[in-house]
Structures are given as C-alpha cells and as structure tokens.
N, CA, C and O atoms as a Tinker XYZ file with bonds, in Angstrom:
   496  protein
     1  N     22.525000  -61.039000   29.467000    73     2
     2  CA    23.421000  -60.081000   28.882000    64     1     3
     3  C     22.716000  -59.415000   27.708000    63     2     4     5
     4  O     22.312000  -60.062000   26.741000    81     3
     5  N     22.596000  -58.214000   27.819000    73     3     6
     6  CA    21.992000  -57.493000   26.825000    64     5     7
     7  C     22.704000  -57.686000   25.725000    63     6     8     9
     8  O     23.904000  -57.817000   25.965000    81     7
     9  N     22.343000  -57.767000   24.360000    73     7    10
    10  CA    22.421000  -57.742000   22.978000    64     9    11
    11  C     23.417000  -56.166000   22.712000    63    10    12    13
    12  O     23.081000  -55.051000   23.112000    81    11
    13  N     24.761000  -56.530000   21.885000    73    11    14
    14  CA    25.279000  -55.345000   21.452000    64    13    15
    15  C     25.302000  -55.452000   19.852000    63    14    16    17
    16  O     26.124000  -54.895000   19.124000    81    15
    17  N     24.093000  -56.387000   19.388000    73    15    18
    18  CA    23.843000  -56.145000   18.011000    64    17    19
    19  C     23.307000  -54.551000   17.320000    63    18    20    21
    20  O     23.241000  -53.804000   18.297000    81    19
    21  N     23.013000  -53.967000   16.382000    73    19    22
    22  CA    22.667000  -53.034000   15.954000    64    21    23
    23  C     21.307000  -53.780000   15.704000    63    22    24    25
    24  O     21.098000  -54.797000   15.043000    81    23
    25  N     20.298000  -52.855000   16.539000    73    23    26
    26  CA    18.438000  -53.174000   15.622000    64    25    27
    27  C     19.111000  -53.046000   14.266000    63    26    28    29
    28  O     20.095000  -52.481000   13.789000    81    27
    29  N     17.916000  -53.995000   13.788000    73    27    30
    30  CA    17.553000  -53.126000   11.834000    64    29    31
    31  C     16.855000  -52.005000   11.795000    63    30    32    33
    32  O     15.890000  -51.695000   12.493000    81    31
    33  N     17.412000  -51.366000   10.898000    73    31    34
    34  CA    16.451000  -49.763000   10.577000    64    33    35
    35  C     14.902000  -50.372000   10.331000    63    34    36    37
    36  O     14.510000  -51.449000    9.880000    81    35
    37  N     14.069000  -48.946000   10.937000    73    35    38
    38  CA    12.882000  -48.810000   10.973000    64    37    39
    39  C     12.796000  -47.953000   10.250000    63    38    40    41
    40  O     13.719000  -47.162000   10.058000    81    39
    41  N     11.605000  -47.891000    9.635000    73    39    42
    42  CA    10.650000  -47.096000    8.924000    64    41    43
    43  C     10.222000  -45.586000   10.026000    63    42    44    45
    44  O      9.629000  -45.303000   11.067000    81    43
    45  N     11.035000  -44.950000    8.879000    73    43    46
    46  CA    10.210000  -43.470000    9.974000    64    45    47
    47  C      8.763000  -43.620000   10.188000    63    46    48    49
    48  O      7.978000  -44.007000    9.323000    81    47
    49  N      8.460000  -43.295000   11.379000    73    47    50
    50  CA     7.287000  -43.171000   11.776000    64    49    51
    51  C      6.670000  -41.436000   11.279000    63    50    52    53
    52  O      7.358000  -40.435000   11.083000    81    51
    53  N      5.199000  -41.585000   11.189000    73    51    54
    54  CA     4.556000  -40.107000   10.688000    64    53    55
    55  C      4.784000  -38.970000   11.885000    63    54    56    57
    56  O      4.703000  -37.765000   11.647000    81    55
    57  N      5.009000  -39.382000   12.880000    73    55    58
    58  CA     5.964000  -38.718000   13.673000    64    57    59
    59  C      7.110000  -37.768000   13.708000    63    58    60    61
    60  O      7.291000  -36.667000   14.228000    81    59
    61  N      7.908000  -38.674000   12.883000    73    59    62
    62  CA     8.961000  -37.738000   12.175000    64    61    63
    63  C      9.114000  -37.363000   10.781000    63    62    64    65
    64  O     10.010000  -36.648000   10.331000    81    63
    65  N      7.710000  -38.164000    9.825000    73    63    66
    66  CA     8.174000  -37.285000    8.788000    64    65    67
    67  C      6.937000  -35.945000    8.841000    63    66    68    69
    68  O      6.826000  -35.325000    7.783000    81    67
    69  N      6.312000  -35.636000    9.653000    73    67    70
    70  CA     5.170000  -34.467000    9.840000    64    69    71
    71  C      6.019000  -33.506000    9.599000    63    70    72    73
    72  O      7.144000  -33.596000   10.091000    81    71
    73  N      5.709000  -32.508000    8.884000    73    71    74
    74  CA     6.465000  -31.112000    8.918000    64    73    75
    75  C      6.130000  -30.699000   10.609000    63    74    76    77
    76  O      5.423000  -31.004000   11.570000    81    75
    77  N      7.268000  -29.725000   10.131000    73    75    78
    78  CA     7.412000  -28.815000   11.944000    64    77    79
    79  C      6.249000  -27.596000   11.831000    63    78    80    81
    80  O      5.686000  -26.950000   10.947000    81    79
    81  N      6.256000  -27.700000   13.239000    73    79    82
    82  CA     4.979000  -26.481000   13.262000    64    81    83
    83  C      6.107000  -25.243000   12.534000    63    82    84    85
    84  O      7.237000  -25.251000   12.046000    81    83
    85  N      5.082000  -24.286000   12.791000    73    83    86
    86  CA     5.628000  -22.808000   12.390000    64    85    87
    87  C      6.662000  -22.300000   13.294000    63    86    88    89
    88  O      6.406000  -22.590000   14.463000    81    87
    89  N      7.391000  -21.855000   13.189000    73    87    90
    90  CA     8.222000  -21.000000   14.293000    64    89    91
    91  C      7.486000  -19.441000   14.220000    63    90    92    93
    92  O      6.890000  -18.872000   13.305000    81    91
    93  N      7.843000  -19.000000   15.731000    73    91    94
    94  CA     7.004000  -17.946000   15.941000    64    93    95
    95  C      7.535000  -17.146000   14.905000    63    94    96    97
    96  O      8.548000  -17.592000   14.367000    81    95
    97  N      6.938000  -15.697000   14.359000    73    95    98
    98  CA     7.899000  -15.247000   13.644000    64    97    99
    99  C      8.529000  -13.795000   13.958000    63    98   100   101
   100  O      8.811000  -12.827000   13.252000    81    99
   101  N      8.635000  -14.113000   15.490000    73    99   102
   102  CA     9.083000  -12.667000   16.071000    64   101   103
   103  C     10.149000  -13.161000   17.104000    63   102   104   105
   104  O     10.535000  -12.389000   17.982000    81   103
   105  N     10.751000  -14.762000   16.985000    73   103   106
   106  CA    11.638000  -15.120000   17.763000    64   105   107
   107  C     12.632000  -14.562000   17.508000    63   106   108   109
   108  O     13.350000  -14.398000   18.494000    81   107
   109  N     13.127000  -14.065000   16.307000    73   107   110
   110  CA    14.513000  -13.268000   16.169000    64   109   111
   111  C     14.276000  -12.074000   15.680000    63   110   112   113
   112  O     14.684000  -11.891000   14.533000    81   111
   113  N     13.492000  -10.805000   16.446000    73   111   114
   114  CA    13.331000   -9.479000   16.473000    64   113   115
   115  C     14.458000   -8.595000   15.466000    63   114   116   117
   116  O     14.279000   -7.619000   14.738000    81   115
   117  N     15.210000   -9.089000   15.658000    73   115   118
   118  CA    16.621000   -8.189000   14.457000    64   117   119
   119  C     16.364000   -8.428000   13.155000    63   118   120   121
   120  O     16.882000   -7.621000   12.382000    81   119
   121  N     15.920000   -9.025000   12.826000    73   119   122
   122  CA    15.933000   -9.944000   11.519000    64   121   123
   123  C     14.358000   -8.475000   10.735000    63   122   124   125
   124  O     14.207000   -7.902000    9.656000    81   123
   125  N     13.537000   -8.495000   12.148000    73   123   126
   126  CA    12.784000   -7.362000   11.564000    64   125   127
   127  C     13.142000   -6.187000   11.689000    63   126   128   129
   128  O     12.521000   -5.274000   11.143000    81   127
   129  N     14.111000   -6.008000   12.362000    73   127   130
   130  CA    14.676000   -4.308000   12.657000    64   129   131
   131  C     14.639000   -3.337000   13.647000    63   130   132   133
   132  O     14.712000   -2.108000   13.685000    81   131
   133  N     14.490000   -4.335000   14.511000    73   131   134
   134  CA    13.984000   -4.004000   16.251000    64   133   135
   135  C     14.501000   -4.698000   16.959000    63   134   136   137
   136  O     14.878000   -5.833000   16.666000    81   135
   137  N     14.637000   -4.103000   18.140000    73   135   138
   138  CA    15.379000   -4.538000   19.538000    64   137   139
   139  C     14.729000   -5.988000   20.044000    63   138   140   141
   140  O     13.548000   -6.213000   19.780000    81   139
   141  N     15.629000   -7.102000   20.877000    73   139   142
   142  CA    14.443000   -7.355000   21.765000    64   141   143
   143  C     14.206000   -7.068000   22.749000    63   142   144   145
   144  O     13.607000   -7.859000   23.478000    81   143
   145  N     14.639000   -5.593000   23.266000    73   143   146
   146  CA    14.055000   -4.886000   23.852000    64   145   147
   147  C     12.674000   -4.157000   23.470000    63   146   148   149
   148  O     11.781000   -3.852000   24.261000    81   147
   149  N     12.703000   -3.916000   21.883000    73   147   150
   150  CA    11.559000   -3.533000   21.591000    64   149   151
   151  C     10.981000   -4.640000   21.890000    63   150   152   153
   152  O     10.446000   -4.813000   22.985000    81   151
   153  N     11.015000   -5.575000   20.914000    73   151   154
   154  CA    10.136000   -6.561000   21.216000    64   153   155
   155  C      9.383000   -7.110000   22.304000    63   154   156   157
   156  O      8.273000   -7.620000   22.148000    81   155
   157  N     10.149000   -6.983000   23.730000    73   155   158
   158  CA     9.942000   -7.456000   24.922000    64   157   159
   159  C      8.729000   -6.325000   25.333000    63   158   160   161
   160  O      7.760000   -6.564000   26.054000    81   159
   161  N      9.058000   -5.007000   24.661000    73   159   162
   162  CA     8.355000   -3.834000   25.786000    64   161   163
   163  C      6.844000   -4.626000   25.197000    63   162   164   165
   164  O      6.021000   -5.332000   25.781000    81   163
   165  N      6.962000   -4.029000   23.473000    73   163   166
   166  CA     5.402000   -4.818000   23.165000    64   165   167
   167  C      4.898000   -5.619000   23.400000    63   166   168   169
   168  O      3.675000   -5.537000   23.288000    81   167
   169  N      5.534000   -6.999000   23.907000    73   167   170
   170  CA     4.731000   -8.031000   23.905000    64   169   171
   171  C      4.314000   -7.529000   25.465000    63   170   172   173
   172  O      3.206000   -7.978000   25.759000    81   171
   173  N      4.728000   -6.968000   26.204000    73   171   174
   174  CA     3.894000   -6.854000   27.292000    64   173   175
   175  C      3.243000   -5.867000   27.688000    63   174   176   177
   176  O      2.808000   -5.834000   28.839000    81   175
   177  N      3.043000   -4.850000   26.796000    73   175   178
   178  CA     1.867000   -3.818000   26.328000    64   177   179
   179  C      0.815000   -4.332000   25.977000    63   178   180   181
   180  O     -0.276000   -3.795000   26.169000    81   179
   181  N      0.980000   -5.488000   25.391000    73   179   182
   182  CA     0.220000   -6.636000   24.526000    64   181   183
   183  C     -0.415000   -7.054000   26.203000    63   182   184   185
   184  O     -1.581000   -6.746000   26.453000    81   183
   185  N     -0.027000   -7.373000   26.691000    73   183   186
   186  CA    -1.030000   -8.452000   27.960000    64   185   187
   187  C     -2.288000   -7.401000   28.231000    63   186   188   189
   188  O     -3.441000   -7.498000   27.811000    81   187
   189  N     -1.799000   -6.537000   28.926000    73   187   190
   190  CA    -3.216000   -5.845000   29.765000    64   189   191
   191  C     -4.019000   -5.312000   28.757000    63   190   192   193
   192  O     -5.161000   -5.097000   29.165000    81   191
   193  N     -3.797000   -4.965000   27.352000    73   191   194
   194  CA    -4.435000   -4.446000   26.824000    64   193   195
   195  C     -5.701000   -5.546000   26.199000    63   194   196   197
   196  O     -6.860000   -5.327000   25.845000    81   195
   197  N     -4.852000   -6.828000   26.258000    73   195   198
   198  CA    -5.450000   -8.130000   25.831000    64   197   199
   199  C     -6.426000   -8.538000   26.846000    63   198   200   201
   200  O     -7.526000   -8.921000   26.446000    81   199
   201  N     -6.115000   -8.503000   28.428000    73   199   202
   202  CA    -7.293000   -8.458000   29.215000    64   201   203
   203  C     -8.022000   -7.426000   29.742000    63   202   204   205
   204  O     -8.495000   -7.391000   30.878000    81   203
   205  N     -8.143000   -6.192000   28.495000    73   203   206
   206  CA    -9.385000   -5.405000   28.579000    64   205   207
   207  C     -9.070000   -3.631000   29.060000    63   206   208   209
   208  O     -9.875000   -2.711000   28.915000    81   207
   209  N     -7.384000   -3.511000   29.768000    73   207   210
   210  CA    -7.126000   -2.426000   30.143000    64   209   211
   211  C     -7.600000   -1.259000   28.729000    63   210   212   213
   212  O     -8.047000   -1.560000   27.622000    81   211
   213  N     -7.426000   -0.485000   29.056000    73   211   214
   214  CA    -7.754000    0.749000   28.179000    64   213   215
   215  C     -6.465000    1.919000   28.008000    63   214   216   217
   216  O     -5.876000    2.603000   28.845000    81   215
   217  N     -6.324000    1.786000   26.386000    73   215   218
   218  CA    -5.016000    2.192000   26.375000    64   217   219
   219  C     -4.336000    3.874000   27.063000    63   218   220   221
   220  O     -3.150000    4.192000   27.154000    81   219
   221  N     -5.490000    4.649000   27.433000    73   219   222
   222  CA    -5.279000    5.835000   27.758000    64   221   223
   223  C     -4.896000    5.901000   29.369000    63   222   224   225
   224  O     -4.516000    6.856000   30.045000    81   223
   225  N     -5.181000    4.306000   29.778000    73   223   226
   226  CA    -5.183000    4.203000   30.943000    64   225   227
   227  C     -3.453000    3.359000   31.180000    63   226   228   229
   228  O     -3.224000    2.865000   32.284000    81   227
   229  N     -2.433000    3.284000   30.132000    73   227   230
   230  CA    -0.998000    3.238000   30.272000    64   229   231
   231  C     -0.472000    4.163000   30.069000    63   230   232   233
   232  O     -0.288000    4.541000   28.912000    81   231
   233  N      0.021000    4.959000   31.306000    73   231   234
   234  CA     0.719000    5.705000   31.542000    64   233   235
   235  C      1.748000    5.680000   31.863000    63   234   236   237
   236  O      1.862000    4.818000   32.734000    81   235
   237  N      3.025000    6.356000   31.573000    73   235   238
   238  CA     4.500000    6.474000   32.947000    64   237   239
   239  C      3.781000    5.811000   33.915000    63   238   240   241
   240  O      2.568000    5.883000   34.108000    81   239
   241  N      4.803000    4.999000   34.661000    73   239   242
   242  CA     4.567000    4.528000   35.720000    64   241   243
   243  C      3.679000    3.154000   35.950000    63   242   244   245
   244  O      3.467000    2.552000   37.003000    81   243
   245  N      3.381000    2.959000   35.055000    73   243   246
   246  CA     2.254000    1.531000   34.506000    64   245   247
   247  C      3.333000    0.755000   34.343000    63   246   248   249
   248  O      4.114000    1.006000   33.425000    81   247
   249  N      3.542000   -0.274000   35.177000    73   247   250
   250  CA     4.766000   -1.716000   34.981000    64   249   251
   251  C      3.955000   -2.844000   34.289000    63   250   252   253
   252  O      2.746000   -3.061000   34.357000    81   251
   253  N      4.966000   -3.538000   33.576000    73   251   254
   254  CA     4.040000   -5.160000   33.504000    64   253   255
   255  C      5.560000   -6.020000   33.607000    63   254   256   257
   256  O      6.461000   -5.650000   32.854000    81   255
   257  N      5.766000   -6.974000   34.394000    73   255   258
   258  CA     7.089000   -7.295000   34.930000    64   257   259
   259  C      7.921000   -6.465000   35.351000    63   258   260   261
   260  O      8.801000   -6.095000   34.575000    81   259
   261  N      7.891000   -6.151000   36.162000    73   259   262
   262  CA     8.677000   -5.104000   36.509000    64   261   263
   263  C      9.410000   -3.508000   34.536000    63   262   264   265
   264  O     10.323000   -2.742000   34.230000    81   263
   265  N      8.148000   -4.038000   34.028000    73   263   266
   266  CA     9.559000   -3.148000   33.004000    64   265   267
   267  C      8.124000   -1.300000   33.160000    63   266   268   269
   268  O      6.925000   -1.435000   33.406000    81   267
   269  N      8.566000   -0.410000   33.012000    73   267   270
   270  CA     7.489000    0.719000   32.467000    64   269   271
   271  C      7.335000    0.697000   31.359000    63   270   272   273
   272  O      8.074000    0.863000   30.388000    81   271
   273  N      6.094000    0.432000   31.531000    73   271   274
   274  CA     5.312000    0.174000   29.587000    64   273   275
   275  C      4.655000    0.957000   29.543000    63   274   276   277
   276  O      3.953000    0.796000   28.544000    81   275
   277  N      4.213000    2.433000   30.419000    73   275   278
   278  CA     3.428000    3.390000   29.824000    64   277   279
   279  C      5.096000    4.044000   29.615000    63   278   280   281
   280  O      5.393000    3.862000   28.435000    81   279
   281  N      5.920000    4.533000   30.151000    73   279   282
   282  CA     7.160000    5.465000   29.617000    64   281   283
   283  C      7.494000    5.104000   28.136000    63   282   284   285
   284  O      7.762000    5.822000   27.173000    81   283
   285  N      7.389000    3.754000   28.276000    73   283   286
   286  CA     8.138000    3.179000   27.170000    64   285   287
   287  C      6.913000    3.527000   25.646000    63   286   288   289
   288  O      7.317000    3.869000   24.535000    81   287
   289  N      5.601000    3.344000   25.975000    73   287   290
   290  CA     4.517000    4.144000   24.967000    64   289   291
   291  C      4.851000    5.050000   24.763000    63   290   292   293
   292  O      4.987000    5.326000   23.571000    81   291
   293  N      5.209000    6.135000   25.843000    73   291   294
   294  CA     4.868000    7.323000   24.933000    64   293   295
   295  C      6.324000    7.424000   24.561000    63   294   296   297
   296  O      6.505000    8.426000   23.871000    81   295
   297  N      7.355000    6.778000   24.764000    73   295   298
   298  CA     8.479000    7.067000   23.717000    64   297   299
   299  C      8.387000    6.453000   22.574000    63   298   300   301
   300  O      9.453000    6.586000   21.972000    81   299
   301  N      7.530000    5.767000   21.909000    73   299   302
   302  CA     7.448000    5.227000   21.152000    64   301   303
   303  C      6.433000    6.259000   20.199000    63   302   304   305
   304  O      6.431000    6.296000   18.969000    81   303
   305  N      5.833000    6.835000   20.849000    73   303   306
   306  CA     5.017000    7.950000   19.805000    64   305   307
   307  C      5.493000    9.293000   20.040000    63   306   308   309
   308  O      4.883000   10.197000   19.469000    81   307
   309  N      6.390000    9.560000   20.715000    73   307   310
   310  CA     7.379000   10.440000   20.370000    64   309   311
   311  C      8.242000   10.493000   19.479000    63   310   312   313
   312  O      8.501000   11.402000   18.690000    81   311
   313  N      8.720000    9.437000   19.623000    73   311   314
   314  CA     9.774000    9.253000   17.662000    64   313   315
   315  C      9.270000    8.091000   17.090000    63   314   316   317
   316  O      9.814000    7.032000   16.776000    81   315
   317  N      7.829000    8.595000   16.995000    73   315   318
   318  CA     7.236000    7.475000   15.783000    64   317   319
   319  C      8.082000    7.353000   14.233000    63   318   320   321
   320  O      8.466000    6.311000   13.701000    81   319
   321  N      8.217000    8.647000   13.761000    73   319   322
   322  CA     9.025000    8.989000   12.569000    64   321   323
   323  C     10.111000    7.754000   13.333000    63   322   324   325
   324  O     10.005000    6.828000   12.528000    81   323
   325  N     10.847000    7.383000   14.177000    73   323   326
   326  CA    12.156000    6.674000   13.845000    64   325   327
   327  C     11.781000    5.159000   13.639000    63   326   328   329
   328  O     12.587000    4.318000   13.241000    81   327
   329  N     10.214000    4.860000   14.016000    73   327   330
   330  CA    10.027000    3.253000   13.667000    64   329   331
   331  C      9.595000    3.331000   12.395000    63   330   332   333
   332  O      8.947000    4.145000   11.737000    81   331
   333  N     10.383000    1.734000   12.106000    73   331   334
   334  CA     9.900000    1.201000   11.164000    64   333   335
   335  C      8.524000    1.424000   10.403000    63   334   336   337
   336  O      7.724000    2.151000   10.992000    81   335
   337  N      8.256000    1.063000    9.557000    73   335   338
   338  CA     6.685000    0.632000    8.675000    64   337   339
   339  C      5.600000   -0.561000    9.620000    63   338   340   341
   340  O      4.409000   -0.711000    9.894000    81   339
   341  N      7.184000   -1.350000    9.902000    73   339   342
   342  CA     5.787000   -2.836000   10.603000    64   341   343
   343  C      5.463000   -2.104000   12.250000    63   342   344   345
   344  O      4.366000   -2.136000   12.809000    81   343
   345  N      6.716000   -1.473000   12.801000    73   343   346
   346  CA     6.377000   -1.509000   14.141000    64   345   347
   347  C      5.037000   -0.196000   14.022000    63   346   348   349
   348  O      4.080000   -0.454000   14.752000    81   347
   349  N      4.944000    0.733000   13.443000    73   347   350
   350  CA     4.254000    1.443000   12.879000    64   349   351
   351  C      3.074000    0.851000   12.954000    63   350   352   353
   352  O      2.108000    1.202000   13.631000    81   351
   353  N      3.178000   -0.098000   12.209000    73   351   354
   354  CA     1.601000   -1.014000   12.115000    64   353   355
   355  C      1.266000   -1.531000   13.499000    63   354   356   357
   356  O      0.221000   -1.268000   14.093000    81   355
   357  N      2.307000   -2.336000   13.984000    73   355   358
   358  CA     2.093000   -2.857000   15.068000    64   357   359
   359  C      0.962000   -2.120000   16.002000    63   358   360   361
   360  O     -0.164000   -2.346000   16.447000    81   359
   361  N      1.929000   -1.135000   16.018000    73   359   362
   362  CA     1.559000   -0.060000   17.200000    64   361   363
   363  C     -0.075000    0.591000   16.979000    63   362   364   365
   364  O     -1.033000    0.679000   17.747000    81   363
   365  N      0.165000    1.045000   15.333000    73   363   366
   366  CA    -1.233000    1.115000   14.912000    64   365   367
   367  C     -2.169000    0.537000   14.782000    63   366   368   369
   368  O     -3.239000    1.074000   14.497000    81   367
   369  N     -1.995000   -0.877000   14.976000    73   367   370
   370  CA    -3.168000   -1.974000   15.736000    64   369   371
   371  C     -3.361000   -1.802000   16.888000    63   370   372   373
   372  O     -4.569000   -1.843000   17.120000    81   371
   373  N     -2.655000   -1.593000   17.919000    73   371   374
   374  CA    -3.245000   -1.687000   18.962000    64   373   375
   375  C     -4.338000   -0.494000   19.708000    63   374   376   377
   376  O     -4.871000   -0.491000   20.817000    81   375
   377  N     -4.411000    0.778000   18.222000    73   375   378
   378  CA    -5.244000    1.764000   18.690000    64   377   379
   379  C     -4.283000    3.210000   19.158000    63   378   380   381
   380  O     -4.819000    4.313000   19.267000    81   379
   381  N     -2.878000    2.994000   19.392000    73   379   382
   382  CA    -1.821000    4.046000   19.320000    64   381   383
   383  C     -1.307000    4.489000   17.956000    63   382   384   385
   384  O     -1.215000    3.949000   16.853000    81   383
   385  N     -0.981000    5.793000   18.508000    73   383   386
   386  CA    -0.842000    6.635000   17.032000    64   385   387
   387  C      0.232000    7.486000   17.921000    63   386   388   389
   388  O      0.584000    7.286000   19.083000    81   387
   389  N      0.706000    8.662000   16.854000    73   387   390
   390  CA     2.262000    9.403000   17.290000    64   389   391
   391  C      1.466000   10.343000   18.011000    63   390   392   393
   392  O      0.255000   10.553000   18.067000    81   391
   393  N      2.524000   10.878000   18.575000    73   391   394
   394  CA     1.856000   11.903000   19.803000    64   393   395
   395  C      1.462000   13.118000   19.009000    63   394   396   397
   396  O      1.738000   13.095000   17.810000    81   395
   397  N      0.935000   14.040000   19.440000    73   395   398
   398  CA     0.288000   15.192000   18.494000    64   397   399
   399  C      1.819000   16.259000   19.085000    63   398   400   401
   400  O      2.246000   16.215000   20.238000    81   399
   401  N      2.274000   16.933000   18.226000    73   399   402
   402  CA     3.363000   18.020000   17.961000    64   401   403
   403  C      2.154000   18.588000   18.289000    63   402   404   405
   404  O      1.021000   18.390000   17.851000    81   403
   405  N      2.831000   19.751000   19.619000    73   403   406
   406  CA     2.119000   21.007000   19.902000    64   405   407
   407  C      2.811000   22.324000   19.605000    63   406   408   409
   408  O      3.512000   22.937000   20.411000    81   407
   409  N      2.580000   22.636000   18.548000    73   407   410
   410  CA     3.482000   24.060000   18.194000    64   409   411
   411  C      2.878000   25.293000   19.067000    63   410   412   413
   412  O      1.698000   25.508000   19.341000    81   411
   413  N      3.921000   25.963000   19.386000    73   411   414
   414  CA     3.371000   27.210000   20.427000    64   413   415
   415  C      3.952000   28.520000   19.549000    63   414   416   417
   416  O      4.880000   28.482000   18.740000    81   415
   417  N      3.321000   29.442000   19.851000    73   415   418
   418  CA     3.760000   30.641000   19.225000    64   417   419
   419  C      5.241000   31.074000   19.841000    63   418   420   421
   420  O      5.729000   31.151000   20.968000    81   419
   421  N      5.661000   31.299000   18.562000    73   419   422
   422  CA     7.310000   32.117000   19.398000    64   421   423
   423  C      6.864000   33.474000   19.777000    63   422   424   425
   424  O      6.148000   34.126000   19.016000    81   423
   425  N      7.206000   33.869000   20.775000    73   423   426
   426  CA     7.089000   35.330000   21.104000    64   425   427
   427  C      7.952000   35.918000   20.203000    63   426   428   429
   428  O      8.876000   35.386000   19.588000    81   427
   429  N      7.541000   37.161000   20.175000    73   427   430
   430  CA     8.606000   38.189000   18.817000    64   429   431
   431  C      9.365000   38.511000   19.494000    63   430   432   433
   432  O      9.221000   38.796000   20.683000    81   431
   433  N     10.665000   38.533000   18.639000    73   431   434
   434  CA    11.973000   39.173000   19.211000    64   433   435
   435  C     11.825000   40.355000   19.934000    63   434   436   437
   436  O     10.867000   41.095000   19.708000    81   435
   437  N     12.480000   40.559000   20.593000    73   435   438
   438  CA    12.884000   42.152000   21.850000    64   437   439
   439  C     13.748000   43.042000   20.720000    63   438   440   441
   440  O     14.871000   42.700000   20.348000    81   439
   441  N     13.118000   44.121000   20.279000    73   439   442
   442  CA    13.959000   45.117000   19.654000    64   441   443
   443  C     14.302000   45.633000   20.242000    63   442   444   445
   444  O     13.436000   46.067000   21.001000    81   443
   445  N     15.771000   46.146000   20.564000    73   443   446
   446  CA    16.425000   47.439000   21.255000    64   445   447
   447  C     16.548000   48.262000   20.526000    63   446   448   449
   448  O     17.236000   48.141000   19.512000    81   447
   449  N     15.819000   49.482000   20.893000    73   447   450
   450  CA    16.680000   50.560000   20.153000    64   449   451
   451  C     17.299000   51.791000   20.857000    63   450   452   453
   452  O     16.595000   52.642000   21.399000    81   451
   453  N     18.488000   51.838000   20.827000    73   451   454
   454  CA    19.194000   52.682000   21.039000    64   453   455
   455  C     18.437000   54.148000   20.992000    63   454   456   457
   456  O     17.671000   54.579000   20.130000    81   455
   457  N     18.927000   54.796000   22.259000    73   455   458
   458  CA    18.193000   56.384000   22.294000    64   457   459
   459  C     19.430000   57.020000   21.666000    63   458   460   461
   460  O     20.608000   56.701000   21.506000    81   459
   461  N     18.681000   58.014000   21.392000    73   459   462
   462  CA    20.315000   59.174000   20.076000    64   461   463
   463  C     20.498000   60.348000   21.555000    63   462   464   465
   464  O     19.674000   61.027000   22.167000    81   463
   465  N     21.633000   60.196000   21.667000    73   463   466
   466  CA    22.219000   61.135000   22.711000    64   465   467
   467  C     21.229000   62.750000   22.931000    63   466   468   469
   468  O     20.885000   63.583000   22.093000    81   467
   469  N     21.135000   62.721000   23.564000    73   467   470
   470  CA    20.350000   64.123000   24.671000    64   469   471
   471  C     20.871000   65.176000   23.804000    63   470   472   473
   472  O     22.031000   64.793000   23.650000    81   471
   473  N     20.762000   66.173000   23.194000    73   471   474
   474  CA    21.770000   67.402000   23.326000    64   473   475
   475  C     21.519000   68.503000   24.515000    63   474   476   477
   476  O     20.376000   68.916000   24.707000    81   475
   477  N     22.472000   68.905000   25.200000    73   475   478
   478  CA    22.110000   69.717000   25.891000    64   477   479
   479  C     20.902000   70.789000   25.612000    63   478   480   481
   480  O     20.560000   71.178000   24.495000    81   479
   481  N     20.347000   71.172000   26.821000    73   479   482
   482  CA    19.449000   72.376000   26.139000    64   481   483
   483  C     20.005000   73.745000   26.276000    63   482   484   485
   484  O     20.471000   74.066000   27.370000    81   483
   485  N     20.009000   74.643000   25.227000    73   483   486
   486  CA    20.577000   75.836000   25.518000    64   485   487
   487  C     19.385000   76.712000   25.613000    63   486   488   489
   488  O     19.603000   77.695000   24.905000    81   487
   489  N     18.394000   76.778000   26.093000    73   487   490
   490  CA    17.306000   77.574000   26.796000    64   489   491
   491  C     17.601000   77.815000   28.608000    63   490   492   493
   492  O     17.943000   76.992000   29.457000    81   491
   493  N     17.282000   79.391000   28.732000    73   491   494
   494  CA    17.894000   79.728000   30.141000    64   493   495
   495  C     17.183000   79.890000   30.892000    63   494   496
   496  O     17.545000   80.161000   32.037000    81   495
C-alpha cells in the first residue's frame, strides 16, 4: 500500500531557481504597434531573404505559406509614412526603403474661349 504521508520539502533544485530564458520580444506584436498580421507578413519575408533570395526578386505574387509577401512589400513602402519608427527600421534592415513618388506633369488646363458673335457683313 502506497504511503499517503506528505514527502518533506526539498531544497529547490538549480533547476528551478535558474532565471528563465528571454521571451522572444515580438511574441506580443501590439505591445509594439503592429498587427500580427504585420508581424506574420515579416517574419516570412524574413525566410527567403535569409536563404539568399534577392529582394528585387519579391514581387506580387511571391507566396511564403501560402500568404503574398511581395504584395504585401510593396504595400508596405507605399505607406511607409504610416509605419512606425521600429517597423521603419525593421524594414530598413532588410535593404527596403519607401517606394519612390513619381510626380508627372499636370497637363495645363483647356481654356475655352468663347468667339464674340459674327456681325453680319453689310458689303454687297
């Protein structure tokens, strides 16, 4: 018959008094001011570029899990102005920058001008 005494307390082992590792520090994405949708797109922009792809070479249409991580680039340097400072950085580590604004010339307005009525001719 097994014993329904209580052991005596033990001495924590260095086991449990070791501090805890680090927690990642992008497990709670809100906390920095981003989706984890953002979060999700980058970290897997992050893979291919990590085994060597070349960033000019993510385009629309470039998946990594099923998600588009070139669409999702260039929306991200389309309204660079709306990210943050860090994602900013982020992004600016990996060799991406905001898309270049292409200003085009406005064509000049269409003046109408009105013709001034005919007068008859009185020559015969």
């Amino acid at each position: 018959m097994p014993s329904t005494r209580a052991s005596p307390p033990h001495a924590p082992t260095t086991a449990c008094t070791a501090p805890w590792p680090p927690i990642d520090e992008d497990w709670n994405p809100a906390v920095r001011g981003w989706t984890v949708d953002w979060q999700r797109h980058y970290a897997y922009l992050t893979q291919p570029l990590a085994d060597g792809a070349l960033l000019k070479a993510v385009t629309a249409g470039v998946t990594r899990h099923c998600e588009d991580i070139g669409r999702w680039l260039a929306t991200q340097q389309q309204g660079w102005n709306l990210l943050n400072t860090e994602q900013q950085a982020r992004l600016g580590a990996l060799g991406i920058t905001p898309a270049r604004v292409v200003r085009t010339r406005q064509a000049p307005a269409t003046i109408h001008v009105r013709a001034s009525p005919r007068k008859p001719s009185t020559k015969a």
